[in-house]
C-alpha positions as CSV (number, residue, x, y, z in Angstrom):
1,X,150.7,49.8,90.4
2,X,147.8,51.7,92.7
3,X,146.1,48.6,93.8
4,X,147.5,45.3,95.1
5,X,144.7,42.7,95.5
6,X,144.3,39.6,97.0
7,X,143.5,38.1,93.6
8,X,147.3,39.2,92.3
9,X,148.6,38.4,95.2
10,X,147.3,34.8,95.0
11,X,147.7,34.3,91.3
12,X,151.7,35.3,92.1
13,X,151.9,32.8,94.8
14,X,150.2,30.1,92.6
15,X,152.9,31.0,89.8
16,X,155.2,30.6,92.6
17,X,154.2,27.3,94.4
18,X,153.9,25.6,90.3
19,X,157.7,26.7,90.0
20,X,159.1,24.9,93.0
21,X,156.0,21.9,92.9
22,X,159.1,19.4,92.8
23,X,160.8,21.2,96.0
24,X,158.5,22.5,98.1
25,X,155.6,21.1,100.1
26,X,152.0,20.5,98.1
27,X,149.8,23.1,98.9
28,X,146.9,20.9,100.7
29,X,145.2,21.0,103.8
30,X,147.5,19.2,106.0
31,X,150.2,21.6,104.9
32,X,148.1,24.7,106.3
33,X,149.7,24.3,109.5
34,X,152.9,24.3,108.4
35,X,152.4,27.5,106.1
36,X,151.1,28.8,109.1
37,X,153.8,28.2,111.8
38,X,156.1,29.6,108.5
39,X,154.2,32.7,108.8
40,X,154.7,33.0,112.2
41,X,158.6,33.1,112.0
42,X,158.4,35.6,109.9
43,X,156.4,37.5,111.6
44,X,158.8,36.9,114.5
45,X,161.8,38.1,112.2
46,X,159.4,41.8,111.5
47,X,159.4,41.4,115.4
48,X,163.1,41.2,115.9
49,X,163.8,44.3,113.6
50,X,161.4,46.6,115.3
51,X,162.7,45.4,118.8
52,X,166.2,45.7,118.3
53,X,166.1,49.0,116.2
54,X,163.1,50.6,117.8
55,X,159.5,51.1,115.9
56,X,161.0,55.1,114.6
57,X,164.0,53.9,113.5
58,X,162.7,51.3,111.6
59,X,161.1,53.8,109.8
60,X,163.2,56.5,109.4
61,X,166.3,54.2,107.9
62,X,166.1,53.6,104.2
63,X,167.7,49.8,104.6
64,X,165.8,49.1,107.9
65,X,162.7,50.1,106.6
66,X,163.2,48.3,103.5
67,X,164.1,45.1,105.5
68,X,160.9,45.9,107.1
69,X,158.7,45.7,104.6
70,X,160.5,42.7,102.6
71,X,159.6,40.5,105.7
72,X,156.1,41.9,105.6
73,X,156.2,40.6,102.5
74,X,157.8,37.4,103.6
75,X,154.2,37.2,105.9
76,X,151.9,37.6,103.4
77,X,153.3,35.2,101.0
78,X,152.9,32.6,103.7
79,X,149.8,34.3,104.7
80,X,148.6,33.8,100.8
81,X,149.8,30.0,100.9
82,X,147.7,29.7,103.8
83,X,144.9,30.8,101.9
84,X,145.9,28.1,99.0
85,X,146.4,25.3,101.3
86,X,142.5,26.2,102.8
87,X,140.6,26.5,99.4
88,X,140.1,30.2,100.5
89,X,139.6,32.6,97.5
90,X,139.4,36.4,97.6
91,X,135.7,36.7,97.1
92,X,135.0,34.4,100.4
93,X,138.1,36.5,102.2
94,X,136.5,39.9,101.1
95,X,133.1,38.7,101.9
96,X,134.3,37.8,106.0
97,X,136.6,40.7,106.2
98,X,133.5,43.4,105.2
99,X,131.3,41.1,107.8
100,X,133.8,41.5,110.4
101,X,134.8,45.0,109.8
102,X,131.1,45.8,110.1
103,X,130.6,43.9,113.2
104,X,133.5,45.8,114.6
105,X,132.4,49.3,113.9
106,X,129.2,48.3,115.6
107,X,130.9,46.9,118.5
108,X,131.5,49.9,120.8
């Protein structure tokens, strides 16, 4: 796999969300926040493993480093549920990161 999109990654988390549609929350507006404040933990719990192992070590051992990256993961399937909850698709998400990316290489 070269390229990871946003697409796949969306399409997973639909196949995900339709799996669990009788135990987890309905992906809707009002359930945004609550993906959101998900995401945050979990971004807390990437947090917590840099801070108490230090940002080289995280790195440099195999099971830290793959903890790491499975809480990254963690983020952006909340991050992508987000998305979901908003009616955001990849095109309108490509579209405002290439605006913002080009206001911010004008920007200084």
């Amino acid at each position: 796999m070269s390229d990871f999109s946003i697409r796949e990654m969306l399409t997973m988390q639909q196949a995900l969300q339709e799996k669990y549609k009788d135990k987890w929350e309905t992906l809707c507006p009002e359930a945004g926040k609550h993906k959101l404040l998900w995401m945050i933990g979990e971004i807390g719990e990437v947090v917590d493993i840099i801070k108490k192992n230090g940002d080289v070590q995280s790195l440099k051992d195999s099971d830290l480093r793959k903890h790491l990256v499975e809480e990254m993961a963690d983020v952006l399937m909340y991050y992508n549920d987000v998305l979901l909850c908003y009616g955001i698709s990849d095109e309108e998400l490509k579209e405002a990161y290439r605006t913002k990316f080009e206001k911010n290489m004008d920007r200084w």
